[in-house]
C-alpha positions as CSV (number, residue, x, y, z in Angstrom):
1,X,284.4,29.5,205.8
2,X,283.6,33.1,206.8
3,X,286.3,35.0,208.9
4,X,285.5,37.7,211.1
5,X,288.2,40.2,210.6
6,X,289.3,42.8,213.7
7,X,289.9,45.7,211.6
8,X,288.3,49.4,210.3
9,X,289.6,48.7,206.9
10,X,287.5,47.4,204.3
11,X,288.3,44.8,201.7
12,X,289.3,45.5,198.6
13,X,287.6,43.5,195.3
14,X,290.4,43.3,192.3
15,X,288.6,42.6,189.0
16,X,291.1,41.3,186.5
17,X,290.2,41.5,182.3
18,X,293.8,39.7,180.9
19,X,292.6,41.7,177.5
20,X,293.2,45.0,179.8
21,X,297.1,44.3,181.1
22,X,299.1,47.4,180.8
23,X,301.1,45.3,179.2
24,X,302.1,41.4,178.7
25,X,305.7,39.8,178.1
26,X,306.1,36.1,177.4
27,X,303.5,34.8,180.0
28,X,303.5,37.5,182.0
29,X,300.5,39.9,182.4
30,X,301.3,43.3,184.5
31,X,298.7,45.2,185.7
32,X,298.9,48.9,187.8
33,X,296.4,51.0,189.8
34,X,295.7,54.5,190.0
35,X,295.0,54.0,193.8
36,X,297.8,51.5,195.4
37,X,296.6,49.3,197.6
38,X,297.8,50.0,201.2
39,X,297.5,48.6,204.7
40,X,296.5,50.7,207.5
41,X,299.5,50.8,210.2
42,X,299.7,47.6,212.3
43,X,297.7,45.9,209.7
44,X,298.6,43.1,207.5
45,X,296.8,41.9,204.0
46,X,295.4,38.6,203.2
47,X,295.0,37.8,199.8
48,X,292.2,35.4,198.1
49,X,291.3,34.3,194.5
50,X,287.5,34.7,194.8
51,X,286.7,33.8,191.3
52,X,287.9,33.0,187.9
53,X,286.8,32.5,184.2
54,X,288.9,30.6,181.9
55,X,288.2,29.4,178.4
56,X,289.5,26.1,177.6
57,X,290.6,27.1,173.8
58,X,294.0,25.8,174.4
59,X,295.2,22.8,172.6
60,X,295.9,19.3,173.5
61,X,299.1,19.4,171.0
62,X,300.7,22.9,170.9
63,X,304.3,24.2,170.6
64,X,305.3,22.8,173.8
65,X,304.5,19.2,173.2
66,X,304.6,19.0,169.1
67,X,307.9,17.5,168.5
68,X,309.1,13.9,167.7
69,X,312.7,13.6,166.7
70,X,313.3,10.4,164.9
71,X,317.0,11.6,165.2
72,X,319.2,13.7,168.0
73,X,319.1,16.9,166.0
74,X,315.8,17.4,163.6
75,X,312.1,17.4,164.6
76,X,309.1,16.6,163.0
77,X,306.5,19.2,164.2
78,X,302.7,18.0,164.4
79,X,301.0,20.9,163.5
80,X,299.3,22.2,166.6
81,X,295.8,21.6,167.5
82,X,293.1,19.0,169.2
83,X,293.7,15.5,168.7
84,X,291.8,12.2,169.4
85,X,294.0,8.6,168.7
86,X,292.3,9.0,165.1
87,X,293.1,12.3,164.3
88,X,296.8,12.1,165.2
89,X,297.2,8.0,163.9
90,X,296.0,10.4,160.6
91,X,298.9,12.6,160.6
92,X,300.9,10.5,161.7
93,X,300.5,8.2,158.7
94,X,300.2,10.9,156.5
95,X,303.7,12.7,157.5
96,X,306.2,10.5,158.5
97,X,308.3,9.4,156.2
98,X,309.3,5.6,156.2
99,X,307.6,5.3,159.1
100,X,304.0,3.4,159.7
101,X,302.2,3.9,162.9
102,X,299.1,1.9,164.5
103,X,296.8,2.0,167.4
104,X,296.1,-1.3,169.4
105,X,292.9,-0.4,170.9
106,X,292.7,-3.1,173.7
107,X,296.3,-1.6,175.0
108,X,295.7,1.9,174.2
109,X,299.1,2.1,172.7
110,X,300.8,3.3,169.6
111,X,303.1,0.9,167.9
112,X,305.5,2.4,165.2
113,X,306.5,0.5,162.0
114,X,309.7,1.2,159.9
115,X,310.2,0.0,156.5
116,X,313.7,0.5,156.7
117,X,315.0,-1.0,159.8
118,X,315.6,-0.4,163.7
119,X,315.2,3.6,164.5
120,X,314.9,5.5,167.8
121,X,312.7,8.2,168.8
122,X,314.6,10.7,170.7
123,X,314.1,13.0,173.9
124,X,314.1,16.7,173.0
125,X,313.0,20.0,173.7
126,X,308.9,20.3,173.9
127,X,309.3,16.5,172.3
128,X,305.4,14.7,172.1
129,X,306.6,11.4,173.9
130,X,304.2,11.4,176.3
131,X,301.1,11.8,174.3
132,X,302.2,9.1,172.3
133,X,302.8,6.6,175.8
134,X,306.7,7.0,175.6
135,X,308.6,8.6,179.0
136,X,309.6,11.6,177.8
137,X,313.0,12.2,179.8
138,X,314.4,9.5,178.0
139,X,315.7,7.5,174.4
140,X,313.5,4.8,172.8
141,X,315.2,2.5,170.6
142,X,313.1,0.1,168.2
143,X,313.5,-4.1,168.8
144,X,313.7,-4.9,165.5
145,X,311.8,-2.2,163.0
146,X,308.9,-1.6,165.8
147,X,308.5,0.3,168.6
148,X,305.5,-0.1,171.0
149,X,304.8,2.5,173.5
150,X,305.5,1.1,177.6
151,X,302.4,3.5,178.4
152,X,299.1,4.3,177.2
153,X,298.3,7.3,175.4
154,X,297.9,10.2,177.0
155,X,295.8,13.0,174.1
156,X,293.6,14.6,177.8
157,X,295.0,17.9,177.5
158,X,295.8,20.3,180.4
159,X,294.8,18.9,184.0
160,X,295.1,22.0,186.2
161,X,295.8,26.0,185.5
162,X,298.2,27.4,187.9
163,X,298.0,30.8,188.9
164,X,301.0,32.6,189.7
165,X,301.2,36.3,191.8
166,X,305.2,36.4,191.4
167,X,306.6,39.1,194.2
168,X,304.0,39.0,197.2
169,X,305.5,36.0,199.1
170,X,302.1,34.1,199.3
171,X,304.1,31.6,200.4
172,X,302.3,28.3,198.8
173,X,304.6,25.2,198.0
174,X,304.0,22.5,195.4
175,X,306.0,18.7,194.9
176,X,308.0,20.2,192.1
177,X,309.4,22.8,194.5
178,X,308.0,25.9,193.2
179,X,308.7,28.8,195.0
180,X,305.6,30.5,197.0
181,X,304.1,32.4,193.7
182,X,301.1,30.1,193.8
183,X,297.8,31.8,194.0
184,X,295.4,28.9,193.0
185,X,295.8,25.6,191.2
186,X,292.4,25.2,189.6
187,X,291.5,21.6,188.0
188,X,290.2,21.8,184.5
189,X,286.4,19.9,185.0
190,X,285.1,21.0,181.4
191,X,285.7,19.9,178.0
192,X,287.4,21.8,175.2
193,X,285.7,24.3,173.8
194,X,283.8,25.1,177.1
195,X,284.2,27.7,179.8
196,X,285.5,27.2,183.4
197,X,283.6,29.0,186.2
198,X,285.6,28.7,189.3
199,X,284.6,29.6,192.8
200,X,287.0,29.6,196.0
201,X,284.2,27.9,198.1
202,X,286.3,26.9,201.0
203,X,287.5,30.8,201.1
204,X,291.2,30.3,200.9
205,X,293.3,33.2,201.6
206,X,297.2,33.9,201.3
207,X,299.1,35.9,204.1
208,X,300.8,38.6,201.7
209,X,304.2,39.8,203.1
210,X,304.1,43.6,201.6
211,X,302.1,46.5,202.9
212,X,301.5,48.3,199.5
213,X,300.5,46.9,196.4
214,X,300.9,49.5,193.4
215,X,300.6,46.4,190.5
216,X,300.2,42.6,190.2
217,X,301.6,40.4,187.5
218,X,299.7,37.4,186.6
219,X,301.0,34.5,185.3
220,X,298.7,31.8,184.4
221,X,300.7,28.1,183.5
222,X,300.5,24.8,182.8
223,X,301.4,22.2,185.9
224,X,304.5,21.8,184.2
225,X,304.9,25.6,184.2
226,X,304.1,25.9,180.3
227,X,302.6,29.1,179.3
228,X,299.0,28.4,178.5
229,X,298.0,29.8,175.3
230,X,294.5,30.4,175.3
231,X,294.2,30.9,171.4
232,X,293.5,34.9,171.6
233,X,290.8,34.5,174.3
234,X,290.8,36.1,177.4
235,X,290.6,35.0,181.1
236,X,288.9,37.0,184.0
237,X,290.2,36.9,187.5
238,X,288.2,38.4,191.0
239,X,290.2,38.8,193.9
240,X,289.7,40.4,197.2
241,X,292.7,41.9,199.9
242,X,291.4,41.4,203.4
243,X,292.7,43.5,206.3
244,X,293.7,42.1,209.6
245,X,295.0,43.7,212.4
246,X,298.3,42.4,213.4
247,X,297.5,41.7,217.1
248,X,294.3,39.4,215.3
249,X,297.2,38.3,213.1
250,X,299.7,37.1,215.5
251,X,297.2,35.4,217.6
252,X,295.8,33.2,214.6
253,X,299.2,32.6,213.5
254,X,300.9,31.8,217.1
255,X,298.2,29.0,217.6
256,X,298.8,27.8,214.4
257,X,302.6,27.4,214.8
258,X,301.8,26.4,218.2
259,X,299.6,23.1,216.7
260,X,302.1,22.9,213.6
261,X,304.7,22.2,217.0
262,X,302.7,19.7,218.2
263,X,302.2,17.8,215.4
264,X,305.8,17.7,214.8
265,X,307.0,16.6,218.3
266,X,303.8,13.9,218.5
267,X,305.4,12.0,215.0
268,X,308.9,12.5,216.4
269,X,307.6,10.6,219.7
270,X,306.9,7.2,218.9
271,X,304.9,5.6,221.2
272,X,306.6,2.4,222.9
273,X,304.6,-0.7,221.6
274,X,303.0,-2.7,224.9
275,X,304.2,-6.3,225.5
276,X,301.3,-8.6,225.9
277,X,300.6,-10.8,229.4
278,X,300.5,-13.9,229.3
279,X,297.5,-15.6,231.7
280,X,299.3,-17.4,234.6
281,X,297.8,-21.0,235.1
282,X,296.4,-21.5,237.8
């Protein structure tokens, strides 16, 4: 969708190397610019991811999902890396003690075997119940010596990489309640080892609440708001600050509210239900 923007100031592209961040901590990359970027007076900016490159190096099993704890206060680590049910039935049966594990194949479930009795599997920090079928916010206790899985497994890896512009107010929302840091949530279509080309086709742009932008931190997550750890490859972001004048700005955004209103007062009406007539006889 192209928008037609009642202003004299130009747009402003934003090419993003991660490799070039003045400097990262934890997940966070900062960036700064010799020019700020500043809005003319009675302007506002908009803000829209135009492209991205990602590389999908990350792991299916990684440091925040590589832990089974066969009791409340020790973890077996699974060494990180990519994983099919063979590969990890593999390790499995090769690194846990006392323990035997199978896969049924028509249930798509793991079912763990101990030789010395009933067990539990545990809920834990970054704990790997969910890959293996189990719910992973609670205790699993074995009926008898075995414990089946009440899911299938789940070994498909990241389904989305969330964007995050912490300090504009872009003012996005998602169901877990994140505050409005989200730029983009981009759904992973390529297999591992392959690169992600995304486009914004349908040209969305965020209102941003400041008029000068000296830096950006990015912070690229999981949707479970993991860092992603692309294995020492970097990503590449485009994006591009539109200008709108604020008399433009308060138009488009008064008749917005204005149907936003009507929506809400239509599904608080509810319409009275008509009684049907009955035919006289004649």
């Amino acid at each position: 969708m192209t928008h037609i923007l009642e202003t004299i100031q130009s747009s402003i592209n934003i090419y993003l190397d991660s490799s070039e961040a003045f400097f990262t901590s934890g997940k966070e990359k900062k960036f700064f610019f010799t020019n700020p970027i500043e809005c003319l007076p009675n302007h506002q900016m908009i803000l829209e991811l135009k492209s991205a490159i990602f590389p999908i190096s990350m792991y299916n099993i990684n440091s925040t999902n590589n832990r089974l704890f066969f009791n409340s206060h020790t973890a077996t680590i699974i060494e990180e890396g990519n994983y099919d049910t063979v590969s990890l039935l593999h390790w499995c049966n090769q690194n846990l003690s006392g323990i035997t594990v199978t896969f049924n194949e028509q249930k798509h479930k793991f079912v763990f075997t101990s030789s010395i009795g009933s067990f539990s599997l545990f809920t834990g920090p970054n704990n790997a119940l969910k890959l293996f079928g189990f719910d992973d916010t609670i205790d699993h206790v074995s009926t008898g010596n075995i414990l089946t899985s009440q899911n299938v497994v789940d070994l498909s890896g990241l389904k989305n990489i969330v964007i995050k512009l912490p300090g504009l107010s872009l003012g996005s929302r998602s169901s877990n309640q994140t505050s409005g840091d989200i730029l983009a949530k981009i759904p992973i279509s390529v297999n591992p080892g392959e690169v992600l080309f995304y486009e914004n086709n349908f040209s969305v742009k965020h209102q941003v609440k400041i008029k000068l932008i000296e830096s950006l931190t990015i912070i690229i997550e999981d949707e479970s708001g993991n860092q992603i750890d692309f294995n020492g490859n970097d990503y590449y972001l485009e994006l591009i600050v539109h200008f709108i004048s604020e008399r433009e700005y308060k138009q488009r955004f008064t008749h917005f509210d204005e149907i936003q209103e009507d929506l809400e007062i239509h599904h608080r009406i509810k319409p009275k239900k008509k009684g049907h007539k009955q035919n006289k006889k004649s």
